[in-house]
ROTI-205747 format. One record per residue: residue number from 1; residue in one letter; x, y, z of N, C-alpha, C in turn. Coordinates in steps of 0.2 Angstrom, whole numbers. Each point is the difference from the previous one (the first is absolute). Layout:
BEGIN
+-----+---+--------+---------+-------+---------+----------+-------+--------+---------+-------+
:   k : r : n.east : n.north :  n.up : ca.east : ca.north : ca.up : c.east : c.north :  c.up :
+-----+---+--------+---------+-------+---------+----------+-------+--------+---------+-------+
: NUM : A :      X :       Y :     Z :       X :        Y :     Z :      X :       Y :     Z :
...
+-----+---+--------+---------+-------+---------+----------+-------+--------+---------+-------+
This chain:
BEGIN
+-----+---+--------+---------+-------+---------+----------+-------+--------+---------+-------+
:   k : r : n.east : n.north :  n.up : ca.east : ca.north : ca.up : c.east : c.north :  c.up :
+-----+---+--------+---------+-------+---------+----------+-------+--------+---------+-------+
:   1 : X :    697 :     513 :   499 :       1 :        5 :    -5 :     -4 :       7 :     1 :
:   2 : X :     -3 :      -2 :     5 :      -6 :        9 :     3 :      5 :       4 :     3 :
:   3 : X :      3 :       2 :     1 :       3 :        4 :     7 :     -2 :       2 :     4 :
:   4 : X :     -6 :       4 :    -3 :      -6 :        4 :     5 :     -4 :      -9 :     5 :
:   5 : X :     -2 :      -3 :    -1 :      -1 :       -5 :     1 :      4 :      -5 :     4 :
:   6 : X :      7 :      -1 :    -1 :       3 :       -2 :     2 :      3 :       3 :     7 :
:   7 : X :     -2 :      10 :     1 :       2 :        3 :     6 :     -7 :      -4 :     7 :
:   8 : X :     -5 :      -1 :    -5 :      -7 :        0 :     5 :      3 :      -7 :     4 :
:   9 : X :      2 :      -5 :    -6 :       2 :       -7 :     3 :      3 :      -4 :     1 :
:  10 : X :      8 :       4 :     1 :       9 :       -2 :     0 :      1 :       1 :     8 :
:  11 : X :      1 :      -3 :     4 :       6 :        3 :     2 :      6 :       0 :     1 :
:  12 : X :      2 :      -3 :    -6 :       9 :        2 :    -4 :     -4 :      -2 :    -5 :
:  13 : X :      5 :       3 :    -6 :       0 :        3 :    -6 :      6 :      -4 :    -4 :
:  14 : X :      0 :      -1 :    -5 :       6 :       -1 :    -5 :     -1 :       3 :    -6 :
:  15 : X :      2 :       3 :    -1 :       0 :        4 :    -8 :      7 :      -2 :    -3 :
:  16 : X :     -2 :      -5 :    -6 :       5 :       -3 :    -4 :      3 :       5 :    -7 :
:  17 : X :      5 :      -2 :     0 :       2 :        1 :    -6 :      0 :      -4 :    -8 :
:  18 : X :      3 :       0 :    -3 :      -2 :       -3 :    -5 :      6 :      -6 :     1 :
:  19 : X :     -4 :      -6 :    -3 :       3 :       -8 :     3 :     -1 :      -1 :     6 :
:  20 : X :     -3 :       3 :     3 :      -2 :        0 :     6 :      5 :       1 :     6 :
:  21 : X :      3 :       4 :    -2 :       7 :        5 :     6 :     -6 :       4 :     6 :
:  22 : X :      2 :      -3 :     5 :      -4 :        5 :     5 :      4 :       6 :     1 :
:  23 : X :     -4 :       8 :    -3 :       3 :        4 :     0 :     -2 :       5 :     7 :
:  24 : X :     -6 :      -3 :     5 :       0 :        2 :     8 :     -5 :      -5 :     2 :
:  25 : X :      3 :      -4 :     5 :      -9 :       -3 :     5 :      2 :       2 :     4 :
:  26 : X :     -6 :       4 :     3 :      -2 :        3 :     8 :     -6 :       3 :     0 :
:  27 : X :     -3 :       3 :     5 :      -6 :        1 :     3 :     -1 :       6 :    -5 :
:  28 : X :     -9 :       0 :    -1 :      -2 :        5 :    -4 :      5 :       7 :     0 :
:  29 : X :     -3 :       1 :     6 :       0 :        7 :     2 :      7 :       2 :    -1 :
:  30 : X :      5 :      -5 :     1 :       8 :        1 :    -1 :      2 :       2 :    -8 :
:  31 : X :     -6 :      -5 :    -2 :       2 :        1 :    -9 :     -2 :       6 :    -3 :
:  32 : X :     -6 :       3 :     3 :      -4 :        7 :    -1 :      5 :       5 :     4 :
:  33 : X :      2 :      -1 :     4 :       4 :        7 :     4 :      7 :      -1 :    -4 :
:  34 : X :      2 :      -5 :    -3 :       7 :       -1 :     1 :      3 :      -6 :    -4 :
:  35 : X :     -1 :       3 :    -6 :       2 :       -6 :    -7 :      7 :      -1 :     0 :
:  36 : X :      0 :      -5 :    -2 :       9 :       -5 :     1 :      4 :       6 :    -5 :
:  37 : X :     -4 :       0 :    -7 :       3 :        6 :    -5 :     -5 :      -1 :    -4 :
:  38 : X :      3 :       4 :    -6 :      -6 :        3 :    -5 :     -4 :      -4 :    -2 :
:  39 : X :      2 :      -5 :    -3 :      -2 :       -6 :    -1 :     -9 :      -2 :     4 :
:  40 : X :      3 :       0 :     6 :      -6 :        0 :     5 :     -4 :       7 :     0 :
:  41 : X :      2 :       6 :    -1 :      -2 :        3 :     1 :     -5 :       5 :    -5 :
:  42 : X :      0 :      -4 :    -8 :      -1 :        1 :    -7 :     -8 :      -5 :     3 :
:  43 : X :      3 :      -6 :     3 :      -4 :       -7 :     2 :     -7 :       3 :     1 :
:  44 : X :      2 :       4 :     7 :      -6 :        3 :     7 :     -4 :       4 :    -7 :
:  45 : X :      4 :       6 :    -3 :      -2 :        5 :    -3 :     -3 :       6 :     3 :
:  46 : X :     -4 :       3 :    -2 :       0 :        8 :     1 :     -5 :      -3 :     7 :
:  47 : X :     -1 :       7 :     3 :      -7 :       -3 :     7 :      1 :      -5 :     3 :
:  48 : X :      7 :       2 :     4 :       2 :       -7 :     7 :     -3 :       3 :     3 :
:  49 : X :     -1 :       7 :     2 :      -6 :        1 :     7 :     -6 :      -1 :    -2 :
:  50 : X :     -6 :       0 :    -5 :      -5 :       -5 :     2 :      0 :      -8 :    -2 :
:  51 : X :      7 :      -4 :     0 :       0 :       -6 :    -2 :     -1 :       0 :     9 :
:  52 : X :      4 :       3 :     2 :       0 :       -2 :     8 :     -5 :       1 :     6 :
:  53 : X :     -4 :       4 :    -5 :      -9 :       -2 :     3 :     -2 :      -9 :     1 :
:  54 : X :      5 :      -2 :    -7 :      -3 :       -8 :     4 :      2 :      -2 :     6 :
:  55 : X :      5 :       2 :     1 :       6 :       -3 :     7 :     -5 :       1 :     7 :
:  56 : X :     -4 :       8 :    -1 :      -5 :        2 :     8 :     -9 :      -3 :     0 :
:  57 : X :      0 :       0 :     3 :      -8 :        0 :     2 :     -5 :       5 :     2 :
:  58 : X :     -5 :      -2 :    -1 :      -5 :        5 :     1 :      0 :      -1 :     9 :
:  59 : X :      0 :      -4 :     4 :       3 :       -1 :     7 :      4 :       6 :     2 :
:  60 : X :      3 :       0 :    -6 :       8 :        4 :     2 :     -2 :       7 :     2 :
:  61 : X :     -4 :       2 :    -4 :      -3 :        9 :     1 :     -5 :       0 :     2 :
:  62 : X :      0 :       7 :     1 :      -8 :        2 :     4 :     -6 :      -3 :    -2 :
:  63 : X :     -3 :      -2 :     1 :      -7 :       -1 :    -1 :     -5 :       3 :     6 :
:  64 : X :     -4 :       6 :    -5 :      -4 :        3 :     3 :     -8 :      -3 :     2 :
:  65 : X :     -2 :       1 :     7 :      -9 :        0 :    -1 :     -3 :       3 :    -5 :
:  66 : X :     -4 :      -3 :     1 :      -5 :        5 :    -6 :     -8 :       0 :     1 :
:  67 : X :     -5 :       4 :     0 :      -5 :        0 :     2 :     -5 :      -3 :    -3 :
:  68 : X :     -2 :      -4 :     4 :      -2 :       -6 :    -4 :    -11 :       1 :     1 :
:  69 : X :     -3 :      -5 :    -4 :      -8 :       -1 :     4 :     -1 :      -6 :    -3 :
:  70 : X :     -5 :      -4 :     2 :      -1 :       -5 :    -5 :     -8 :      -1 :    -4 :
:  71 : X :     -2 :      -6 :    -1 :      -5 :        1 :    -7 :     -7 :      -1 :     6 :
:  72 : X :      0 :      -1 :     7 :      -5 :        0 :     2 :     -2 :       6 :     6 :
:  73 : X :      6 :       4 :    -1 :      -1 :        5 :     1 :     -7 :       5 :    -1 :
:  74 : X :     -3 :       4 :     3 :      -3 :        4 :    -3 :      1 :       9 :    -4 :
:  75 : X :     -2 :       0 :    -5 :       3 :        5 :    -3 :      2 :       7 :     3 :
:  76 : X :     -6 :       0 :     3 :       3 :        9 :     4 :      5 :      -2 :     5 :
:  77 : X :     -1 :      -6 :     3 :       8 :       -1 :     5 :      7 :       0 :    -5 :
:  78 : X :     -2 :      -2 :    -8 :       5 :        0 :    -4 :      3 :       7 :     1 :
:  79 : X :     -5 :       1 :    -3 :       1 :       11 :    -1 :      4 :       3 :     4 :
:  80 : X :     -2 :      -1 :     7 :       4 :        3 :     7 :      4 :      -3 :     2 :
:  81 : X :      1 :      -6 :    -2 :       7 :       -4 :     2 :      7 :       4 :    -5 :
:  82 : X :     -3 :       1 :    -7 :       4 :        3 :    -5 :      1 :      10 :    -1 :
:  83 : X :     -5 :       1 :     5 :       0 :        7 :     2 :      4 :       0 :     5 :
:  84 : X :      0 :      -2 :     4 :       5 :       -1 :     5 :      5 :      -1 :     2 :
:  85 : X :      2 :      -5 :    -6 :       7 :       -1 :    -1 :      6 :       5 :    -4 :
:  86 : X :     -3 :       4 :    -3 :       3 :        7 :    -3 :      4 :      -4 :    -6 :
:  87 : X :     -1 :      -3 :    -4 :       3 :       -4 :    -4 :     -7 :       0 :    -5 :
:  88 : X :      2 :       2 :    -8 :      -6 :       -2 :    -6 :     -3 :      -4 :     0 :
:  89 : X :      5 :      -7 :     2 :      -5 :       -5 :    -3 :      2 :      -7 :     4 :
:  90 : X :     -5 :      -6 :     3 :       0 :       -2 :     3 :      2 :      -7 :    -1 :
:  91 : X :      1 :      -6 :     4 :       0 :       -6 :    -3 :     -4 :      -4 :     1 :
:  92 : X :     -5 :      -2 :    -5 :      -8 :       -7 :     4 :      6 :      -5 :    -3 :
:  93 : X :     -2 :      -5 :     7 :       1 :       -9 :     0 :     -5 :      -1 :     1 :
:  94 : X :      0 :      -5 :    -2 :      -6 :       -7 :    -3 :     -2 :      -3 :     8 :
:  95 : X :     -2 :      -5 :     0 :      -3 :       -3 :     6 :      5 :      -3 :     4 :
:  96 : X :      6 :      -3 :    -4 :       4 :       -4 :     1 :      6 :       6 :    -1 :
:  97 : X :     -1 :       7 :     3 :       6 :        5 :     0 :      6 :      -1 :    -5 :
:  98 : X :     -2 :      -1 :    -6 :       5 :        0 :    -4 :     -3 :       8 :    -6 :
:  99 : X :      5 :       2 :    -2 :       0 :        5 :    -2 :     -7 :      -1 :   -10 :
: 100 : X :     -6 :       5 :     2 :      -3 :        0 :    -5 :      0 :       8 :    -4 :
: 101 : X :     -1 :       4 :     1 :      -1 :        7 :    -2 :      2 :       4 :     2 :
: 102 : X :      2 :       6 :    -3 :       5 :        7 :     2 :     -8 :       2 :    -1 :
: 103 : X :      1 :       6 :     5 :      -6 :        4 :     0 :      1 :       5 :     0 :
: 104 : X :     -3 :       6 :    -2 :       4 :        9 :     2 :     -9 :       3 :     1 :
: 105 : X :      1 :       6 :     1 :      -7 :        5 :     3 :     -3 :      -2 :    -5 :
: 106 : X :      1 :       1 :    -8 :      -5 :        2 :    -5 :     -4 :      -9 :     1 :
: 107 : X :      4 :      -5 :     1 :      -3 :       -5 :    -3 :     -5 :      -1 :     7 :
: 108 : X :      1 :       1 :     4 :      -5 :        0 :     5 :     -6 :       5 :    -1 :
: 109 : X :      1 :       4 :    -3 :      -5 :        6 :    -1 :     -6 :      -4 :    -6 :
: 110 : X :      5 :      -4 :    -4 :      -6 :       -2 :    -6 :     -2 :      -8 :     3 :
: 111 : X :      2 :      -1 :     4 :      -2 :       -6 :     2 :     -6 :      -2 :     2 :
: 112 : X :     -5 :       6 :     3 :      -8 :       -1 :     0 :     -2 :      -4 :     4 :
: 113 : X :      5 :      -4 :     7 :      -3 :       -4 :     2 :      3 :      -7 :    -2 :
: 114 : X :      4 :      -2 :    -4 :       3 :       -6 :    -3 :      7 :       1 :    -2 :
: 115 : X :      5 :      -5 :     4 :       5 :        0 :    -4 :      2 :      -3 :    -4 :
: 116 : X :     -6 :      -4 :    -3 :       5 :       -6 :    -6 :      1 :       3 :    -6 :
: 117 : X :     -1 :       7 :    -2 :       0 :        3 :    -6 :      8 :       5 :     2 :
: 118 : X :      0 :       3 :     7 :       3 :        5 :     1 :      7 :      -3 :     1 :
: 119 : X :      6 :       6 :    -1 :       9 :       -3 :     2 :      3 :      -5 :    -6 :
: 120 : X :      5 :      -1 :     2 :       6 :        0 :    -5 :      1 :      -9 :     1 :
: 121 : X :      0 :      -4 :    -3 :       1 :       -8 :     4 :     10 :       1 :     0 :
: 122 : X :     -1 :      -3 :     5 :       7 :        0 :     1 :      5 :      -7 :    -4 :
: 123 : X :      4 :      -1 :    -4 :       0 :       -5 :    -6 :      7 :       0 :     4 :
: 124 : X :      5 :       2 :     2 :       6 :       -4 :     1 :      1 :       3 :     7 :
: 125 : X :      3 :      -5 :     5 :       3 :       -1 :     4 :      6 :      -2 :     3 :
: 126 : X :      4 :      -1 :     3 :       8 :       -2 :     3 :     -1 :      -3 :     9 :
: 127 : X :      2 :      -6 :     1 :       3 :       -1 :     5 :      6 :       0 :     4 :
: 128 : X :     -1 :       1 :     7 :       8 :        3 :     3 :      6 :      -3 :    -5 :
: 129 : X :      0 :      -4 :    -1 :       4 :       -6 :    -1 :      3 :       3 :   -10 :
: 130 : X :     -4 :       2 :    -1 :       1 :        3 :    -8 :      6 :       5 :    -2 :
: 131 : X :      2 :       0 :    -3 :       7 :        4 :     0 :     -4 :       7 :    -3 :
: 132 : X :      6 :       6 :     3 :       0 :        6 :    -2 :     -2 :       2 :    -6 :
: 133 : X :      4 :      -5 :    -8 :      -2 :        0 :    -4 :     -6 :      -2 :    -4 :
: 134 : X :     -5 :      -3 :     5 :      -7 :       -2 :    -1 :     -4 :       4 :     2 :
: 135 : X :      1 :       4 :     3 :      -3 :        5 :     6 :     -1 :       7 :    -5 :
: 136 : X :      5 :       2 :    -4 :       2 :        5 :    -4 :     -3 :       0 :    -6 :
: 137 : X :      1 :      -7 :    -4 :      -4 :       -3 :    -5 :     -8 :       2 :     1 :
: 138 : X :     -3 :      -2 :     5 :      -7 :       -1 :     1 :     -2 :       6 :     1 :
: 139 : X :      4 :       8 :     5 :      -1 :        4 :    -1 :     -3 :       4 :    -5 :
: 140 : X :      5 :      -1 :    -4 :       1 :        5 :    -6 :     -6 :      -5 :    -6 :
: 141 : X :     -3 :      -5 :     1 :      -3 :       -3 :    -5 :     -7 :       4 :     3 :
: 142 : X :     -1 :       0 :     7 :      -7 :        2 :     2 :      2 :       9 :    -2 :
: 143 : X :      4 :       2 :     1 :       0 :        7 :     0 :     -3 :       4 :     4 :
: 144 : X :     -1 :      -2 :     5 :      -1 :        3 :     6 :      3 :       3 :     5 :
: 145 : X :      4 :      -2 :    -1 :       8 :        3 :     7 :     -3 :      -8 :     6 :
: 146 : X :     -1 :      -5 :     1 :       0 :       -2 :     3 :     -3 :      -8 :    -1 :
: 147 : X :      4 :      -4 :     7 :      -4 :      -10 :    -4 :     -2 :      -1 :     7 :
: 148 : X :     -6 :      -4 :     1 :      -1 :       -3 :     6 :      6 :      -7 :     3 :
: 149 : X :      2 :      -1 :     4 :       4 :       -4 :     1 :     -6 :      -6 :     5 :
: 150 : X :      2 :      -6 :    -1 :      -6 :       -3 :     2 :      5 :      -8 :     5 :
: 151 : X :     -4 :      -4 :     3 :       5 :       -3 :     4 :     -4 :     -11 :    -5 :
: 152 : X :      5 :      -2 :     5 :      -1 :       -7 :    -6 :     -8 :      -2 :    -3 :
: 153 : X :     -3 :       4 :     4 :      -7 :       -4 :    -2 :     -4 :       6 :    -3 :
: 154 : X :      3 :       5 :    -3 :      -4 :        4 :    -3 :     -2 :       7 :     5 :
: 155 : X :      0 :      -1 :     4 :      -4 :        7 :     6 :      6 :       5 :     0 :
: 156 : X :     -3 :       6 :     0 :       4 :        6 :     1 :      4 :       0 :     7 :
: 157 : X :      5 :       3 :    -3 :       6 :        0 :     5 :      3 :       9 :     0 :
: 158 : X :     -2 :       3 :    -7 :       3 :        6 :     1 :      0 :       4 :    -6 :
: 159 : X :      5 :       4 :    -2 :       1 :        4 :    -6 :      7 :       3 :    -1 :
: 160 : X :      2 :      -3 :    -6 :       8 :        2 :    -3 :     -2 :       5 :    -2 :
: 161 : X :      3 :       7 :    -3 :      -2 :        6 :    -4 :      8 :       1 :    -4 :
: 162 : X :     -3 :       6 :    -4 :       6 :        1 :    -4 :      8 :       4 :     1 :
: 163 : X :     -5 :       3 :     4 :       7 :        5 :     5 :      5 :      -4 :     5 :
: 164 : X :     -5 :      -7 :     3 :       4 :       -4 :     3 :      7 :      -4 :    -5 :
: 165 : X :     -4 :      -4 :    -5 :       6 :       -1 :    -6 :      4 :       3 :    -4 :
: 166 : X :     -2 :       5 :     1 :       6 :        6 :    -3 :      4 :       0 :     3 :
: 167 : X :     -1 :       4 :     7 :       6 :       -2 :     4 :      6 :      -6 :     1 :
: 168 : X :     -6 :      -5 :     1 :       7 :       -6 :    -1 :      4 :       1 :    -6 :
: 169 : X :     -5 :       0 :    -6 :       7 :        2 :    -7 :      5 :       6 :     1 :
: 170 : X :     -4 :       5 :     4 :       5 :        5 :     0 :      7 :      -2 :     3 :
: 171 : X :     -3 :      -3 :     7 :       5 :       -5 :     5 :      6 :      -3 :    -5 :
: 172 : X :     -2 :      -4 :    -3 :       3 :       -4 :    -4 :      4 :       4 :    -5 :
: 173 : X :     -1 :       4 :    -1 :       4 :        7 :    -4 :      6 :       3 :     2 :
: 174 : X :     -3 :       0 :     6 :       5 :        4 :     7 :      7 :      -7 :     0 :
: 175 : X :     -4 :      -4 :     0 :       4 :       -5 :     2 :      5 :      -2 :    -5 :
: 176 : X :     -2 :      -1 :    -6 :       5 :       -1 :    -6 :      4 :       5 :    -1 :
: 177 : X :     -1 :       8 :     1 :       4 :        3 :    -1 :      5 :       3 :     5 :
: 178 : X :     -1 :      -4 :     6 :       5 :       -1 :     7 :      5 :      -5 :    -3 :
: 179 : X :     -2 :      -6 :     0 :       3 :       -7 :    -3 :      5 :       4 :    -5 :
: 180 : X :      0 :       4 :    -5 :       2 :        0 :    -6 :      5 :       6 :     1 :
: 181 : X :      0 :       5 :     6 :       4 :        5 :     1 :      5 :      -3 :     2 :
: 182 : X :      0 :      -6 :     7 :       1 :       -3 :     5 :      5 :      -6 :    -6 :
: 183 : X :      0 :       0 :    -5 :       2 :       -4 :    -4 :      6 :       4 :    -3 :
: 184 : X :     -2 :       3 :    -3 :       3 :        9 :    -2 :      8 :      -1 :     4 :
: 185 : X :     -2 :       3 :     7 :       5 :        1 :     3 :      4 :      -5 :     2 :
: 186 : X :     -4 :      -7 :     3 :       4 :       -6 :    -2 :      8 :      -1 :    -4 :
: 187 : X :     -6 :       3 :    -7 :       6 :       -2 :    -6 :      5 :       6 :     2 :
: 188 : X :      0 :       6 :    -2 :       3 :        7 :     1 :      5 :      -1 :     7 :
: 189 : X :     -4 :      -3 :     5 :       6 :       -3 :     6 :      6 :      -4 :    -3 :
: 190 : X :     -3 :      -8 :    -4 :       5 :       -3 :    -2 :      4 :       2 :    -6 :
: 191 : X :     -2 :       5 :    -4 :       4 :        4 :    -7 :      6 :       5 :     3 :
: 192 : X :     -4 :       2 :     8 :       9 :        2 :     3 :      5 :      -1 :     3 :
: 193 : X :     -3 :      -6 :     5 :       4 :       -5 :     2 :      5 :      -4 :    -5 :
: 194 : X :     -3 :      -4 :    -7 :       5 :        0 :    -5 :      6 :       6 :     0 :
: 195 : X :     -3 :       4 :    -2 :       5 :        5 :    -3 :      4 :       3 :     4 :
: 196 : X :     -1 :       0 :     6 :       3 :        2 :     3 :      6 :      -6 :     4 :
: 197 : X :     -2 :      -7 :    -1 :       5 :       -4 :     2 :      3 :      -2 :    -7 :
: 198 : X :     -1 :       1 :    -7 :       4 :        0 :    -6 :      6 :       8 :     1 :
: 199 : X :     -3 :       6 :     1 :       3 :        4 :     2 :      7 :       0 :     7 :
: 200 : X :     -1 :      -5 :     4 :       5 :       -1 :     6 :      2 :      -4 :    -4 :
: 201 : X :      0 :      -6 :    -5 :       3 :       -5 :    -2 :      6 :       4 :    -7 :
: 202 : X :      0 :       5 :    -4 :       2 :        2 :    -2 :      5 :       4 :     4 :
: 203 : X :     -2 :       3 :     3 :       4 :        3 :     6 :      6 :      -4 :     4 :
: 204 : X :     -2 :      -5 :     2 :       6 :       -2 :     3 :      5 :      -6 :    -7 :
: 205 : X :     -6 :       1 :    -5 :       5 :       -5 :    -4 :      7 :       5 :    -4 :
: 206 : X :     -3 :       9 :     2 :       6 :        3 :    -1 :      4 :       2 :     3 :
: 207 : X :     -2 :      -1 :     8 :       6 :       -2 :     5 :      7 :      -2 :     0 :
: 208 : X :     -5 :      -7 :     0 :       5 :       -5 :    -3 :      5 :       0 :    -6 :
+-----+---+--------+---------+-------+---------+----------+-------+--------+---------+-------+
């Protein structure tokens, strides 16, 4: 009965009607790009391009490096590792390289010598394996413009960012309203094709 849940974990779909009439089964994406009729398509509701973030993966788009130090690090190598990388702010991993604190200039500046007070702990993360719309979710919770991407066992792997998910929704914008043009003229082809063979049929039925 989730739909949005059902994209992450189907792959084929039945959406019933009432008494249980299958009003379309087939593959998400087919049902999000391309509903049998309204019925299905009242079903899907508003925001088929980000249901369709569940259908891609974080695999599926760029994942950037990101510059990283870790906790046993020394602080001034912190400094100049993050001076150096022309970026505000950096990413400390833990002993076991899994993602622990955002760190920027200021927080190194009041640091004194200790990080366990300084930087931002990092509280959500995403696996390649995690869909688009988990990616997006976690962005917008940290409010940061970006998520660590991490691999099975916790350790960094990389960084999704906001510009990278936008695009894909843009993507998926571009693409629904191709779908729907390409639909358009479909119909429009077959509305003249009619008329114009009930036209030839009127025509020779005055022939005759």
């Amino acid at each position: 009965h989730d739909f949005d849940e059902a994209i992450k974990l189907g792959d084929r779909i039945a959406v019933l009607r009432e008494r249980s009439h299958i009003a379309q089964f087939d593959t998400p994406e087919a049902i999000l790009t391309n509903p049998a009729d309204d019925f299905v398509s009242g079903f899907v509701g508003a925001g088929a391009a980000l249901k369709r973030l569940n259908l891609s993966r974080v695999r599926d788009v760029e994942i950037t490096d990101y510059p990283t130090v870790t906790v046993d690090d020394p602080l001034q190598e912190i400094f100049n590792r993050l001076r150096s990388s022309g970026t505000n702010e950096i990413l400390l991993l833990d002993r076991r390289r899994r993602p622990y604190k955002w760190l920027r200039r200021g927080d190194l500046m009041r640091a004194r010598g200790s990080l366990a007070r300084a930087g931002t702990l990092v509280h959500d993360t995403v696996t390649r394996d995690a869909t688009l719309r988990d990616a997006l979710e976690a962005v917008l919770i940290d409010n940061a413009g970006r998520v660590a991407v991490t691999g099975r066992r916790g350790e960094y792997t990389g960084v999704v960012d906001m510009e990278t998910l936008m695009n894909s929704v843009h993507e998926l914008l571009d693409a629904d309203r191709l779908e729907a043009l390409e639909a358009q003229h479909e119909l429009e082809g077959a509305r003249a094709e009619r008329t114009h063979a009930e036209q030839e049929g009127e025509g020779g039925g005055m022939k005759a």
